[in-house]
N, C-alpha and C positions, 0 to 999 in steps of 0.2 A: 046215019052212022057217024059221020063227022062231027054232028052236035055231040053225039052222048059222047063221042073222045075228047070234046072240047071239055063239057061240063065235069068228066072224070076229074081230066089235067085241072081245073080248076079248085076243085072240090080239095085232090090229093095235096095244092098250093095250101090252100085254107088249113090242113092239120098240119102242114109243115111247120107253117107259122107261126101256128099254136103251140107248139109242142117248144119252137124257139123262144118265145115268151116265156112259158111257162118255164123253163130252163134256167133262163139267163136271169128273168127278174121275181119271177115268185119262189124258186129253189135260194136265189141269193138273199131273196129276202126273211126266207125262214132259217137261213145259215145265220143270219146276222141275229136272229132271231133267237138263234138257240147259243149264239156266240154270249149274248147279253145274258143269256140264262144259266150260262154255266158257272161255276163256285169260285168266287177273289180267294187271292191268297189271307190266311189266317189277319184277324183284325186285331191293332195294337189295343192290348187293355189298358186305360189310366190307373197308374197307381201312385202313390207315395213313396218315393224313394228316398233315402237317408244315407249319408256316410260313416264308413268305420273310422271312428276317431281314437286316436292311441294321446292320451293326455295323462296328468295326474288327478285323481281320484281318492279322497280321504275314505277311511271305513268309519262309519260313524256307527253306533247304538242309542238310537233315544230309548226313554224310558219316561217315568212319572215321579218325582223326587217332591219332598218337602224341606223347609226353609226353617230352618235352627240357629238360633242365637250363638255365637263363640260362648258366649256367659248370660246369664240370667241371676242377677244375685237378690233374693229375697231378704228387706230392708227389716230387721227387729231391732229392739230394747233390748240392754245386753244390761239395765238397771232397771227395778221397779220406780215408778216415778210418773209423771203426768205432764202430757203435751201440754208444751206451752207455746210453739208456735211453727205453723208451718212452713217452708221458705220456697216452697216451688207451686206449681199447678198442676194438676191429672194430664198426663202425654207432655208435659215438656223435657226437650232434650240436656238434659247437664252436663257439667265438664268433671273430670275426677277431682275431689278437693271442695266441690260447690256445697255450702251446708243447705240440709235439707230438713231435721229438725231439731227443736230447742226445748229439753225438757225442763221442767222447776228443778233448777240444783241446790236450793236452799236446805234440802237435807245435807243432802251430801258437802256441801261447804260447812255447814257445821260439825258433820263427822270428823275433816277437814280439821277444823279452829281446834278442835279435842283430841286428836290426837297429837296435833302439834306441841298443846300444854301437857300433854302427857309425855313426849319425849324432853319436856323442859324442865318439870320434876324429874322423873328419871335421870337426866342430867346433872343435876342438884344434888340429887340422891348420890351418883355417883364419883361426883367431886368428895362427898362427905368422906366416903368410903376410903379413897385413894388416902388420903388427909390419913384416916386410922391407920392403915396398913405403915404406911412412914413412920407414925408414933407407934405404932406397938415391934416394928423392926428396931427401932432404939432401944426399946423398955427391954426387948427379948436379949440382946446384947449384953445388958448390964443387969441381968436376971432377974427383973422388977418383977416381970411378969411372965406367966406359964405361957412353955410355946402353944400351947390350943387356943390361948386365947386371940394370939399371933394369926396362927392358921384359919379361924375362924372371921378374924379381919379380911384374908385375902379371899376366901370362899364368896364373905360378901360383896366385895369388890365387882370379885369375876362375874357374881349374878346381878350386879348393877350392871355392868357392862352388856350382860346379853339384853336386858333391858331395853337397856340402850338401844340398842341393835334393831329390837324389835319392836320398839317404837317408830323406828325410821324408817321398818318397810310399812308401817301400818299407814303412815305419811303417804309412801309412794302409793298403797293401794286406795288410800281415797283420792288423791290426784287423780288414779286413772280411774277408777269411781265417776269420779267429777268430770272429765273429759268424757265419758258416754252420755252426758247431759245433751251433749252437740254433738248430732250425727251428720257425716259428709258423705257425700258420694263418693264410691271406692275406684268407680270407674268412669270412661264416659259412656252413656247410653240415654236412652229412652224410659221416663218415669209410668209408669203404671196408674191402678186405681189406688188412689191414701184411702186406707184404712182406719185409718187414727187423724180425728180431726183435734184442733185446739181443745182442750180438759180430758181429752178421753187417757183415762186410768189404763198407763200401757206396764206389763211387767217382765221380766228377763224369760219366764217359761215361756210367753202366750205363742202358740204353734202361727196363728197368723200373723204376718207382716207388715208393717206398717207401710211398706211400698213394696215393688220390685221392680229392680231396675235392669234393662235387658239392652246388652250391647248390640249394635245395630250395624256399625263400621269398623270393623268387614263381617260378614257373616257368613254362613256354613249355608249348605243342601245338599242334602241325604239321601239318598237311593241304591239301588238294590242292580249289578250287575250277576250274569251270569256266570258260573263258575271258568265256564269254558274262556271264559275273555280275558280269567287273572294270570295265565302267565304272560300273554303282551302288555298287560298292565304293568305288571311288575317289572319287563325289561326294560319297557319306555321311560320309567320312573326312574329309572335308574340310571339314565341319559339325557333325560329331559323332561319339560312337563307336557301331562295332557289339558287339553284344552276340553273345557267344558262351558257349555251355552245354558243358560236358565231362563226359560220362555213364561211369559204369564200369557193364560190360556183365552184366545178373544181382546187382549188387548192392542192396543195399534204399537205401543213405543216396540223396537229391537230387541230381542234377547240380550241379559245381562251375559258378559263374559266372563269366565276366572280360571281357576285351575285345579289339577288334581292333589288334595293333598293328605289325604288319607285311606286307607285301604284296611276294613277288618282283620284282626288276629285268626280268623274263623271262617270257614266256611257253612251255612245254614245245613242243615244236612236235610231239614223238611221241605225247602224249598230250592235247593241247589244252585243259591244265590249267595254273594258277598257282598258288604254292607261296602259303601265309599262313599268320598263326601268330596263335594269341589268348596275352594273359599272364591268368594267373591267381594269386592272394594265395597261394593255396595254405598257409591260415595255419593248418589242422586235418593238412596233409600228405598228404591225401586222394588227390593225385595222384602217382603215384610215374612216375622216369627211366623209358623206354624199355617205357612201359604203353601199349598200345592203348584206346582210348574212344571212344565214340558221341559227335560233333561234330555239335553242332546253329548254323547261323549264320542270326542274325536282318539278314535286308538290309534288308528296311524295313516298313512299317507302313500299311497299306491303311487310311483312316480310314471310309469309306463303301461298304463292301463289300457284295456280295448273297450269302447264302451259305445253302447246301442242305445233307442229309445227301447224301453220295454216293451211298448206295442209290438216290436218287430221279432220277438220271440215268439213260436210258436211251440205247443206241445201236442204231439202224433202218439203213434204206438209205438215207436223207436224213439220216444223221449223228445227233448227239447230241438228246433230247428228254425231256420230262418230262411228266406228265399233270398238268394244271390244272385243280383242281374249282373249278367255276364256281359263282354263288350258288345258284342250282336245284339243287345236290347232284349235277351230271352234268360228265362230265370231257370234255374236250380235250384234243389231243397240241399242246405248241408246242414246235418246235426253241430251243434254246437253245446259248449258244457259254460252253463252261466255258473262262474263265483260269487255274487251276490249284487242282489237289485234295493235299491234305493232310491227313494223320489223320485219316482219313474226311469232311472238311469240301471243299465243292464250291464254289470263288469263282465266280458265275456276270458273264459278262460283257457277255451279251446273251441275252433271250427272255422275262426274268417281270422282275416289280416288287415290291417290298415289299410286304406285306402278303398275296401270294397265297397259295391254297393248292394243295401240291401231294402225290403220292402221292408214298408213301415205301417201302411193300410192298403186294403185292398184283396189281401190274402184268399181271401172266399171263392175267389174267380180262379186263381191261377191254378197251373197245372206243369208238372216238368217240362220244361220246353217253350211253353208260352210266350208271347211278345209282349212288351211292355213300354208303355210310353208314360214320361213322370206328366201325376196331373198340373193344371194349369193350377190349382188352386189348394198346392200341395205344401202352402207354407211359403214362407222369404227363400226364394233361390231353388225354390221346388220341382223348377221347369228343368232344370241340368241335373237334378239327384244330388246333389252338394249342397244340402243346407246343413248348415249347424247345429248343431246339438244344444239342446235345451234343457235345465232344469238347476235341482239344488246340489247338486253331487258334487261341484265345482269346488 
């Protein structure tokens, strides 16, 4: 009897124990266990973070324009007659005044020699005449002679005299006759293909040219603005000039500069566009006749602008919006109303203010509310959300 109390008490020892164990260090251990297994607070997502920058911002309008001469002047014969010599080369540039060809004037110097002797009879003729009119004003006096005869003395006079007259323009017009023998350049420019080599039989009709010669400094480029742009056109112009860029397409040099200085009388009505031209110095020749180029026209100059990368716009079913991290580091969606985007650069017009910050990639992930942490590799200064704004909008 005293055994089986002993081995009871012993036995009853043994579950206590067990049960102590099991308590203290397999319950703690599956606490800890479920401690590890229970959910972290929400995980920070990397993204791109940008600032709202309030700067100024030009409007520009590029377009596609072509390169026009100030002048192009088509070189003729304004005499029939035969080259006789040429004074320039195919593409060389001349100055106004430089002769450029020499025809045979041996006609026309002799038309010249012949007309001069003919106003030197005429001349002659007309001393005669003067001469009678004196003697038959005597004879008439002392009634020698009939006054008709008188009268017909002075008639002849008067028709020596226009004689006269018109032998001296016939002078001046072979002079200038004689002077189309020698053609000069009217302007300076750029010589063309010749036409007409030494002998070639050239005449005052012939429709082709014997050169053209096309001004090069300063020159013209032409293009095609939208109607809705001409009345800022017109007030800017009226205060100051617009600036206009002329790009050659694929090439490394800068875009030529110049300015705006003409605006069509017209608006196209089939294409709802207006004809304008910038001039350009053109003093490197950079831009050559009848070249297409990338036309950029600055209208005007936004001085307080709010401006985003474009990336950072997004479009939903309530329209255009951007995510704004808040100072907590969690984002919001607010619509914003963009004025217009350019070279990646977003003028916004309403929705954020200066200084905010907004996502610039990453968008896909987030959600109202969300946590955000800028990525490491989120650009120069990417790691704080304040990097600077990048592009050609400047």
């Amino acid at each position: 009897m005293t055994k089986r109390i002993a081995l009871f008490a012993l036995l009853l020892a043994a579950l206590m124990g067990g049960g102590y164990w099991y308590t203290h260090r397999a319950g703690g251990a599956d606490a800890q266990t479920a401690k590890a297994a229970a959910p972290a607070g929400p995980r920070a997502l990397p993204v791109v973070i940008r600032t709202v920058e309030q700067r100024s911002v030009p409007e520009r309008l590029g377009t596609i324009g072509s390169v026009q001469p100030v002048a192009a002047i088509a070189i003729k014969a304004r005499v029939d007659s035969v080259v006789e010599t040429v004074h320039f080369t195919e593409g060389q540039e001349v100055k106004a005044g430089d002769l450029l060809f020499t025809l045979d004037s041996r006609a026309l110097e002799a038309q010249l020699r012949q007309a001069q002797a003919n106003l030197e009879r005429d001349r002659a003729n007309l001393d005669k005449a003067r001469g009678d009119v004196k003697r038959y004003e005597q004879l008439v006096r002392s009634n020698t002679v009939a006054r008709q005869q008188y009268d017909a003395a002075v008639a002849a006079a008067d028709a020596l005299e226009a004689t006269v007259k018109a032998g001296q323009a016939a002078i001046e017009a072979a002079k200038v006759s004689l002077s189309f023998t020698r053609i000069a350049a009217p302007m300076d420019g750029r010589t063309g293909a010749v036409n007409a080599k030494p002998g070639t039989m050239v005449r005052a009709a012939d429709a082709t040219p014997l050169v053209t010669l096309t001004q090069l400094r300063p020159i013209t480029v032409a293009f095609n603005v939208p109607e809705r742009h001409l009345p800022t056109i017109r007030a800017a112009m009226e205060t100051s000039k617009l600036a206009v860029t002329a790009g050659i397409p694929g090439a490394a040099v800068p875009p030529a500069e110049g300015v705006l200085n003409f605006v069509d009388s017209q608006v196209d009505q089939q294409t709802g566009t207006i004809l304008v031209k910038g001039q350009f110095e053109n003093a490197d020749t950079r831009l050559w006749p009848g070249q297409f180029v990338d036309v950029v026209l600055t209208l005007r100059v936004e001085p307080q602008a709010l401006t985003l990368p474009e990336e950072a716009v997004q479009t939903g079913q309530q329209g255009r919006f951007v995510y704004v991290v808040k100072p907590d580091d969690t984002v919001e969606i607010r619509n914003v109303t963009v004025a217009r985007s350019q070279e990646g650069i977003a003028v916004i017009a309403d929705g954020v203010q200066a200084g905010e910050r907004v996502v610039v990639d990453g968008q896909s992930r987030l959600y109202p509310g969300a946590k955000v942490a800028a990525a490491k590799n989120g650009g120069k200064d990417g790691a704080n959300g304040k990097a600077p704004l990048t592009g050609g909008a400047s």
